[in-house]
N, C-alpha and C positions, 0 to 999 in steps of 0.2 A: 407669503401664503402659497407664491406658485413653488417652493421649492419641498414645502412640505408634501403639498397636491398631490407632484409628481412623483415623488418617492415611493408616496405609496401605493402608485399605478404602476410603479416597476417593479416588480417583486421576485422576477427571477430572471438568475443568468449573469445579466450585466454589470458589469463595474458601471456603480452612479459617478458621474462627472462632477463638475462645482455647477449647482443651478445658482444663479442671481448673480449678485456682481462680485467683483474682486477680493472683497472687505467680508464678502460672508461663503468663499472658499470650502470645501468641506474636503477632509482625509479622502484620499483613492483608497475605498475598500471591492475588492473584487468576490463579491457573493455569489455564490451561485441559487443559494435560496433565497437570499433577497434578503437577509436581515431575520433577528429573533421575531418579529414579529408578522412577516411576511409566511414564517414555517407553520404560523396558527390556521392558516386559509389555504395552505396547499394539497390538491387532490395525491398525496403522494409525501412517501414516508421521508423525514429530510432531520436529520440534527447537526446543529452548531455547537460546536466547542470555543468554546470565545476565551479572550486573551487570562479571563478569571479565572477560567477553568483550568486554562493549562497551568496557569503560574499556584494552582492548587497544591499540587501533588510536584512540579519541578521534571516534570518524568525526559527523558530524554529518549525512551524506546516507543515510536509511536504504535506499537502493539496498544500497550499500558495504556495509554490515550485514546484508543478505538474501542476499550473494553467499555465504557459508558454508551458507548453507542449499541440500539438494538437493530436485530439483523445481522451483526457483525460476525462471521466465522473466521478463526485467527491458527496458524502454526506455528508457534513459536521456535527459535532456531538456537539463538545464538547467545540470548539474554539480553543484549543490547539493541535489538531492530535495527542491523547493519543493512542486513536484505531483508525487509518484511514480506513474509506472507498472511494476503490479505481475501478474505470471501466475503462476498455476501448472501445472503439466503440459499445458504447448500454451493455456493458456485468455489470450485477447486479454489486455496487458499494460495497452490505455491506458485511463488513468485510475482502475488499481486496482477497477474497477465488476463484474469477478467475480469478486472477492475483498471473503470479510465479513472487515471493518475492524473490531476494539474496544478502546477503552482502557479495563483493567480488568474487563474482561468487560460492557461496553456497547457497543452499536454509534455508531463513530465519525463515521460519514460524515454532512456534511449532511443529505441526506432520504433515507438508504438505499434507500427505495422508490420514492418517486417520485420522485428522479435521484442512481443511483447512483453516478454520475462523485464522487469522492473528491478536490476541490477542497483540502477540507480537509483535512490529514493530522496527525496530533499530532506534535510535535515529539522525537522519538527522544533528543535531548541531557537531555531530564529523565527518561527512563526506566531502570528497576534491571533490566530482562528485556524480551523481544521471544521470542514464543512464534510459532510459523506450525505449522501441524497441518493432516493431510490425511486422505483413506480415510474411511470408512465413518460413522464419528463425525460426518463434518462436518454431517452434518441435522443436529446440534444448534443449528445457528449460521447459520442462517436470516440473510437475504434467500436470499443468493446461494450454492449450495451443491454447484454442480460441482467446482469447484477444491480450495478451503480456507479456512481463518480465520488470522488475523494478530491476537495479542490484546497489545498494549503494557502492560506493566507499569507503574503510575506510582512512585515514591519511597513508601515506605511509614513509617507514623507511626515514630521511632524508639523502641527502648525505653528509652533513660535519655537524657538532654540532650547535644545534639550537633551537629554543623555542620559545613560544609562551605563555600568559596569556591574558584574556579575561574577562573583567568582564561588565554586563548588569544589571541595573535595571530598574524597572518601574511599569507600575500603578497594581492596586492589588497585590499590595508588591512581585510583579516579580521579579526574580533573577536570574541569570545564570553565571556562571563562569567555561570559561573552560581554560584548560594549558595543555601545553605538552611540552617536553622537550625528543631529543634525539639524533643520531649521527651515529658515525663508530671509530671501535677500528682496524683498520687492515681486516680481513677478516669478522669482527661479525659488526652487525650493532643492534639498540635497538632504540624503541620506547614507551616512556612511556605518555597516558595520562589520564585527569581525568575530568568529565562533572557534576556538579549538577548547578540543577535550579527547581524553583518550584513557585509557588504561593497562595493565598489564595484563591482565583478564585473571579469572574466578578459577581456569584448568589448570591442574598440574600435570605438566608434560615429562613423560617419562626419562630422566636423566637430566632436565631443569629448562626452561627457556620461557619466554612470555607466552601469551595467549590472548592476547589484549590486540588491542588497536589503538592508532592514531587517526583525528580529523582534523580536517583545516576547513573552514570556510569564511571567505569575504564577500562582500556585498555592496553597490555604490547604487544609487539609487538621486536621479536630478528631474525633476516637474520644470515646466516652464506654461504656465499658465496666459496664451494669448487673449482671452475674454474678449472681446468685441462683440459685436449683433450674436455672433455663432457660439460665443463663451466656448472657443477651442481650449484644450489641456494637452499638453505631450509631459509623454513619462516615459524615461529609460534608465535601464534597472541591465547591470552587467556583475556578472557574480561567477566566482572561480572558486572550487571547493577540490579538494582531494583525503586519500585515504590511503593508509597502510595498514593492515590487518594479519595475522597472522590465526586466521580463523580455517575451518577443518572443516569436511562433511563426513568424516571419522569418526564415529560414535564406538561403543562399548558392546561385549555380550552381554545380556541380563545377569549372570552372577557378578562379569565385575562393575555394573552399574550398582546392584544392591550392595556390594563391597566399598565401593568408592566413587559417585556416581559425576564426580570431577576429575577424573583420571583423564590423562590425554597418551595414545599409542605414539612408542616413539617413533613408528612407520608417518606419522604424522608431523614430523616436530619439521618439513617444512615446508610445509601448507601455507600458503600467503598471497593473500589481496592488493593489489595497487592501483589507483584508480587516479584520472585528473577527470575534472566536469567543468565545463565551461557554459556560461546563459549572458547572451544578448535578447534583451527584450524591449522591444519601441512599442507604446501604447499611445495611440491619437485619438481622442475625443470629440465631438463636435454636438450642437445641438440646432437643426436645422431649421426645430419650427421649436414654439412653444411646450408643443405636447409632444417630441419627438426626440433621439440620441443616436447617432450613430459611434460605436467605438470600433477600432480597427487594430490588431495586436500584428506584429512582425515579430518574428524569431527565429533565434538560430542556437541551438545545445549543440554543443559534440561531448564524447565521452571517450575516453579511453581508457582501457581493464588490462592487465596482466593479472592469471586468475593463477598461480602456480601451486598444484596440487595431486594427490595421489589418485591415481588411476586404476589400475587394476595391476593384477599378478603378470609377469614375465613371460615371454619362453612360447607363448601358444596353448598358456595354464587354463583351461576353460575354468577353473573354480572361480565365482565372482568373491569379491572382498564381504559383500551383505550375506552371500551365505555363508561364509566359514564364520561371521561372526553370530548369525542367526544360529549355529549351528557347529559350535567348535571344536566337537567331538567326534565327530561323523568321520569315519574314513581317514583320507587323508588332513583334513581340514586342521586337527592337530597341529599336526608341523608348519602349517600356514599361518595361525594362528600366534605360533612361538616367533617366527617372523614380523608380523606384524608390531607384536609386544616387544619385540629385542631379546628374545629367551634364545634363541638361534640366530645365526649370522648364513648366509646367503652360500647355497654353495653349485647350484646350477640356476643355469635361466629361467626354469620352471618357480624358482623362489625368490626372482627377481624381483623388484619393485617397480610398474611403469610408471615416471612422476614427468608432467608435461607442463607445459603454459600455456594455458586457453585464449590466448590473445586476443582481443577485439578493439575494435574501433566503430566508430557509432556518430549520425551524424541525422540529426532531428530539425525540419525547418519550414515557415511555410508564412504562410499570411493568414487572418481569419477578421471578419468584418463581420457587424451584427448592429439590425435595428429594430428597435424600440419604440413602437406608435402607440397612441393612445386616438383611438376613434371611437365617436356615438354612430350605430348604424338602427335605423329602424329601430329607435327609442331602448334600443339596449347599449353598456358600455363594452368596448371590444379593449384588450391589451394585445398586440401582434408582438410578433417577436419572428424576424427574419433573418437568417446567417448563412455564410458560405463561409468553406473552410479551403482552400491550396493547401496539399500539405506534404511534402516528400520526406522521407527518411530510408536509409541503408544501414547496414552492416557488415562490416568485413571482418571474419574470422582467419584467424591466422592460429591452428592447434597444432601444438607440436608435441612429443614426449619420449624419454630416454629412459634406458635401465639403467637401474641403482643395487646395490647391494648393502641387502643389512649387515654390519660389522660390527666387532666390539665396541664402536664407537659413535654409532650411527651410521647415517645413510651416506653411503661414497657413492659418487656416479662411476659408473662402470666406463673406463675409458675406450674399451675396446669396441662399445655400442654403440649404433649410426643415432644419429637426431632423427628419428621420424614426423613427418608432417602428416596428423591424420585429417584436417581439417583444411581446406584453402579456397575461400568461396565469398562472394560478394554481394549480399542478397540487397536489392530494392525495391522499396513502393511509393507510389504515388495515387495519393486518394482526392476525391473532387466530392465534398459531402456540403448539401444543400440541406438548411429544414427551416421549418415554417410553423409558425404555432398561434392559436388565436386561445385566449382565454373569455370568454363569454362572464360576464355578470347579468344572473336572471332571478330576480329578488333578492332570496337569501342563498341563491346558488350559485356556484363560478365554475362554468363547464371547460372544460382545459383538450382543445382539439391540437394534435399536433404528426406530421411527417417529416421522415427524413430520407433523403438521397443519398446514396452512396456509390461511386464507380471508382473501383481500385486496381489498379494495375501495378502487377509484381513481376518481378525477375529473381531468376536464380543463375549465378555466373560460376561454374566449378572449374578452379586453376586447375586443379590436378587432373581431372578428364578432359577440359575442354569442350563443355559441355552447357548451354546454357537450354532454362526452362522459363518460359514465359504463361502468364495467365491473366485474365482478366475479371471480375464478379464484379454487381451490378444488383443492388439492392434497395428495394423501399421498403419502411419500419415505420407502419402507422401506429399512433396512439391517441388515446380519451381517457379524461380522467371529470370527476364530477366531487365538487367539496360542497354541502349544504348545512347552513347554519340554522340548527333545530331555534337554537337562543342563543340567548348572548353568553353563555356559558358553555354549548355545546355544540358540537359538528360531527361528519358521519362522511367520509368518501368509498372513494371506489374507483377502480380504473382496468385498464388493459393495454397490454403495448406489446409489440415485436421487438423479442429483443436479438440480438447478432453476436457471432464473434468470425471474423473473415477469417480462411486460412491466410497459412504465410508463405514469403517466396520457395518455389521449389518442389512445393509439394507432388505425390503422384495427383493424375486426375481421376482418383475415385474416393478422393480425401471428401470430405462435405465441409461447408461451413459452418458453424456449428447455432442451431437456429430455436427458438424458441418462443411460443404465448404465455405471457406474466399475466396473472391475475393479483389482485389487492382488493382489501373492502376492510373496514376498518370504523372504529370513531377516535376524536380525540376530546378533551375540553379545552377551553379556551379561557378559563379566567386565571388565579394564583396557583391554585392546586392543578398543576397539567399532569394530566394522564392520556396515556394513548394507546391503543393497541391495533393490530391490523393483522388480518393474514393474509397470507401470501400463497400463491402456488403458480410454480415456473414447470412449463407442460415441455421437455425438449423433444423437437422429432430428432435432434440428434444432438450428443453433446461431443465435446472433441476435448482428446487430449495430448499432449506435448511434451516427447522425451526430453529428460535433461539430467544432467548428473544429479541433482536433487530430487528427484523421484525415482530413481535410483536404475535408470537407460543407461546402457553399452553404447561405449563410443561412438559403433556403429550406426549406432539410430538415433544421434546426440541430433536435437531440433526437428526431427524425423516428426512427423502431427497423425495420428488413428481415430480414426470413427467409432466411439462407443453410443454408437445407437442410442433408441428411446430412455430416455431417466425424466422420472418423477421426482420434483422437490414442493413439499409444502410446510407450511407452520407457521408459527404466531411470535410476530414482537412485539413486546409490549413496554413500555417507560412509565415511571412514576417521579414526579418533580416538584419539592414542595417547599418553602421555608419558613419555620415556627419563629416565634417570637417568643423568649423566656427570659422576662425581667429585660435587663440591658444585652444579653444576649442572642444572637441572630444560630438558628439550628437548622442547616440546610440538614435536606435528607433526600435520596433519588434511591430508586430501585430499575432495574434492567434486567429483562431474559429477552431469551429465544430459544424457542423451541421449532427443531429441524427434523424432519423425516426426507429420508433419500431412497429411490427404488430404480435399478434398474429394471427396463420394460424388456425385455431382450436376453437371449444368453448368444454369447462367443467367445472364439481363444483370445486372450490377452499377449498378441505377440510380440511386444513388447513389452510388458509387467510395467504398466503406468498404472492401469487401477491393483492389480495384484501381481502375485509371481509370473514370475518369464513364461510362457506356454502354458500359463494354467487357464480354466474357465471360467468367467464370469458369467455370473448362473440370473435367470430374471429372477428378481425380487431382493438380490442383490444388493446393502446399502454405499453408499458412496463411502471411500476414505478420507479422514482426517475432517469429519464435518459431524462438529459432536453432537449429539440429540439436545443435550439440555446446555444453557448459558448463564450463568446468573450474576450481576453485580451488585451489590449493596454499598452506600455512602452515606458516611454522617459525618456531619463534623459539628464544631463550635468557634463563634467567628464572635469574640468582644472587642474589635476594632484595633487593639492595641494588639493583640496577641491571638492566636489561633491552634485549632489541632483538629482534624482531620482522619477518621479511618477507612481504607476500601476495601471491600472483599470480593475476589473473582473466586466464582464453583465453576468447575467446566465436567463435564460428565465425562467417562470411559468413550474413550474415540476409537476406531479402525484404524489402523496403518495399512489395508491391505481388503480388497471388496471382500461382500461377507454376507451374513446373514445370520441368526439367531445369536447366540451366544459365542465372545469376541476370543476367537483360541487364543492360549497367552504369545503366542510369539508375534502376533497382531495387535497385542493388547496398549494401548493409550490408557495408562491407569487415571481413572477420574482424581480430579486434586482441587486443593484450596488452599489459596494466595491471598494474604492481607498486607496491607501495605499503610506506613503510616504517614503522616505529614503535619509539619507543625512551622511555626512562625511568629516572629516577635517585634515589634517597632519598636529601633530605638532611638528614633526621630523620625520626622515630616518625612526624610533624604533618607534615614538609615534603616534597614531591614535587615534580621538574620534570620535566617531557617537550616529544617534540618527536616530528612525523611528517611523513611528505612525501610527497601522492597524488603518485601519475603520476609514481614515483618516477625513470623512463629519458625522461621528457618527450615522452612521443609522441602523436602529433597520430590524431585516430581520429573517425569517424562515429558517431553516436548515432543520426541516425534521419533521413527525408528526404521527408519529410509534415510539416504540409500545406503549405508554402511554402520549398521547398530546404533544404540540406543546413547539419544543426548540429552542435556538435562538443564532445566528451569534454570534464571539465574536464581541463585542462592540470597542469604538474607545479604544487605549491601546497606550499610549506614551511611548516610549524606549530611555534611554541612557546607552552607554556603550564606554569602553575606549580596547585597545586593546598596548598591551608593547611589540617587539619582540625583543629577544636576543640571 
């Protein structure tokens, strides 16, 4: 009785422990919403992906995965979600950088703070749940906390010995194979698994070569369950994951995208990724009193990238590579153009190639502790929820890059040209983030009162000048949110919260941090048929943006952060979630939009071209790029236990590439599209399972995005089979 009780006086944040004794043990799940059922009572928008879901559809791109969820605004890149970019309600998608990232309830990113960009992303194919959670609560989950949190679930120790192999191919010699095998010895429990998959990729690169990537990831995973008066638990979880990619920010003109819109430039052909990720994580448990838990996480990620890729033109060539491909007819841009392609070979340094390696190192670590009371105060019930976080990360950039010359052959380095190092700099922070939250039950209401502290201290160290920049910010981010149960069928919230994003080391100090009041108000139901909907409006007095090669910034201003003033976002998402019954047949069905309106409040030059062109103006009324107005998912499927099938549909409306207003000029244009995807599956025993699926199910050719270097494209239809053995 007391383990039930409890649970469901926990309902957010915390990984639950084992309540009672030894013999009645429970999986380590790390929710941040508390469980399906804890997401019916919360003042504030939250969806679960649970382990059903994902093993639905097989997807391995957690774009694909995020499209069920409402609120979500997505950039697709690559076809595979190598680097996802990720938004929520209007918030910039690239590089997932305003959205907090955790695996397990730790923060995943590289150096969260001092560079948010989300390089690294965990690998979705080993996860049992994908939680994403928004509204009022998110101060809990610091850096970044306008948007939301994305908390990945990892495989959890099992409780009696058991395993699992998984093996997938398919087209462009796709492969994926994951196993795990683990248990319990008495008090120790152990989880071991292992994930590779990769491919040769879907582009053809001009004159032959892959376009695909390679993953590796391992995983070890040991509980040792002390129980006694305090029923402690320790968990330690060490995982080493890498990649080799041969992926491009090299896109297309619009003719030869409409021409062949899988073409790869052979200025491109050698563009590549390499990455190694390492995770030590120690998790302690304990439960002090009866109605109380403290959990306490240690960690330590490093990452390390060699990003080796094409830069810009040679020589002092002001022409950028975005616009001669924006624009391949202009001028000179022609002959650049024939360069790019291999139609010409190199014959001064103005038609050079500069191709570098973006080096970095990355080093993520800290401690976070967090407790869970349960108090009657003045004949109300209270849930508190207390945490502090220590938390340091750095980065050290090491960018280099040489001329090349295009040849009959491809791309020679030019022997006669120095290495240049444009990059050499060591950026750190340290953040000290306190919050506090009391949730109130007051009849059929649960009023959700919560603050958070922040003091973070950056540096910027530059080898090459000698020059170090230090700063300090100091922030509190109240929030209230209010859930009221009309019936037992029905509920109605509401909330408000301050949401932040800090700058990062180095900045100038007229940079702002980027600040904003979120509004929500909403209902949802609560019985079989869930429906939800809630709107939203993020009021910024300033939002911030951040160069990078992917938004299509000059070296010069590469991590460089700009103040774009006041922007308006509002709109509505809405879920629909239902399962029919038809004869022996089970017929889920779900529906998903969101609908997004974005306004800049303000006009100035964009001198950097992170929301538009280099020097152009961003004029008020302005809508934001790459955050589409309309979203829609539809899902059906049919589930007769022995055998299943499955179809999705993603509409995503005409996006911006570039700030804007009324009707979207074509060289901005994000054409609206529509992706269905299929999934099927069959039992051929209790152990034995095949399936198969097939993205891009009508094979349609579709734009992703058309920054920083022309236009790149959806993955293509892609057929899957895979068998899965459990023992």
């Amino acid at each position: 009785m007391r383990k039930s009780v409890l649970l469901a006086l926990l309902p957010v944040t915390l990984p639950l422990s084992a309540w009672g004794n030894q013999d009645d043990v429970q999986l380590e799940q790390v929710y941040i919403t508390g469980g399906a059922d804890s997401i019916k009572t919360q003042p504030g928008s939250a969806t679960l992906v649970d382990e059903s879901d994902l093993e639905t559809y097989e997807y391995t791109d957690i774009h694909r995965v995020l499209n069920q969820v409402p609120g979500v605004n997505i950039q697709e890149e690559d076809g595979y979600g190598l680097r996802p970019n990720i938004g929520m309600r209007g918030s910039s998608p690239e590089r997932s950088k305003k959205v907090t990232v955790m695996e397990d309830g730790v923060l995943s990113g590289p150096a969260p703070y001092s560079a948010p960009a989300a390089y690294y992303f965990p690998n979705v194919s080993r996860m049992s749940a994908v939680e994403v959670f928004k509204g009022p609560s998110a101060i809990q989950y610091g850096p970044a906390t306008v948007a939301g949190a994305i908390n990945l679930v990892s495989r959890a120790v099992p409780y009696t010995e058991q395993g699992e192999v998984d093996l997938q191919l398919g087209s462009y010699e796709f492969h994926r194979v994951n196993a795990y095998y683990g248990g319990r010895e008495g008090k120790f429990g152990y989880l071991l698994e292992g994930l590779s998959m990769g491919t040769t990729g879907f582009k053809d690169l001009d004159g032959g070569g892959d376009t695909g990537f390679t993953r590796n990831d391992f995983t070890f995973k040991t509980t040792y369950d002390v129980n006694g008066p305090l029923n402690q638990k320790l968990t330690l979880k060490l995982g080493y994951a890498t990649e080799d990619s041969d992926e491009t920010y090299v896109g297309l003109t619009r003719d030869d995208f409409e021409a062949d819109p899988y073409r790869r430039y052979t200025a491109s052909e050698l563009d590549n990724m390499q990455w190694d990720h390492q995770t030590i994580h120690l998790k302690h448990s304990f439960e002090p009193t009866a109605t109380s838990e403290v959990v306490t996480d240690v960690y330590r990620l490093t990452y390390s990238r060699d990003w080796f890729k094409l830069n810009s033109f040679g020589g002092g060539n002001t022409a950028t590579i975005e616009d001669v491909l924006k624009n391949p007819t202009q001028g000179s841009n022609g002959a650049l153009y024939n360069i790019l392609t291999g139609l010409e070979q190199s014959v001064s340094d103005t038609d050079q190639l500069l191709i570098g390696n973006n080096g970095r190192d990355y080093v993520s670590q800290g401690i976070q502790t967090r407790l869970n009371l349960f108090t009657n105060l003045f004949g109300l019930a209270h849930e508190w929820e207390f945490g502090l976080r220590v938390h340091q990360d750095e980065i050290e950039r090491n960018h280099t890059q040489r001329a090349y010359d295009m040849t009959a052959t491809g791309l020679q380095v030019d022997e006669s040209s120095q290495l240049e190092t444009s990059k050499l700099n060591t950026g750190k922070a340290t953040a000290i983030a306190l919050y506090a939250q009391d949730s109130i039950t007051i009849g059929q209401s649960t009023v959700t009162l919560g603050l958070r502290s922040e003091t973070i201290d950056t540096s910027l160290e530059d080898h090459l000048t000698n020059t170090k920049n230090e700063a300090t910010e100091q922030v509190l981010l109240p929030g209230a949110g209010i859930f009221t149960r009309i019936n037992d069928d029905f509920g109605v919230l509401a909330g408000v919260y301050k949401g932040y994003v800090a700058t990062s080391p180095g900045q100038d100090g007229d940079i702002d941090p980027e600040e904003s009041i979120n509004y929500e108000f909403g209902f949802r139901t609560l019985g079989d048929q869930q429906i939800e909907a809630i709107g939203f409006i993020n009021d910024y007095s300033n939002l911030k943006g951040t160069c990078s090669f992917n938004n299509g910034c000059t070296t010069s201003n590469l991590d460089n952060e700009f103040n774009g003033g006041e922007v308006l976002v509002y709109g509505l998402e809405a879920s629909w979630k239902e399962q029919w019954q038809v004869a022996a047949l089970s017929v889920p069905v779900s529906a998903v939009y969101t609908f997004t309106q974005t306004e800049f409040q303000n006009s100035f030059v964009d001198s950097a071209g992170i929301f538009t062109d280099v020097g152009a103006n961003v004029v008020e009324g302005d809508e934001l790029p790459y955050v589409p107005e309309h979203r829609l998912n539809l899902q059906a499927g049919i589930d007769a236990g022995k055998w299943g099938v499955n179809l999705s549909l993603l509409y995503q409306s005409d996006m911006r590439a570039a700030a804007g207003q009324n009707e979207i000029e074509e060289a901005d244009l994000i054409d609206a599209y529509t992706v269905v995807d299929l999934a099927t599956y069959y039992r051929l025993a209790a152990d034995w399972q095949i399936y198969g699926n097939i993205d891009n199910l009508l094979d349609k050719d579709y734009v992703v995005a058309a920054q920083p270097m022309g236009y790149r494209p959806g993955k293509p239809q892609a057929i899957h089979v895979g068998a899965k053995f459990s023992f």
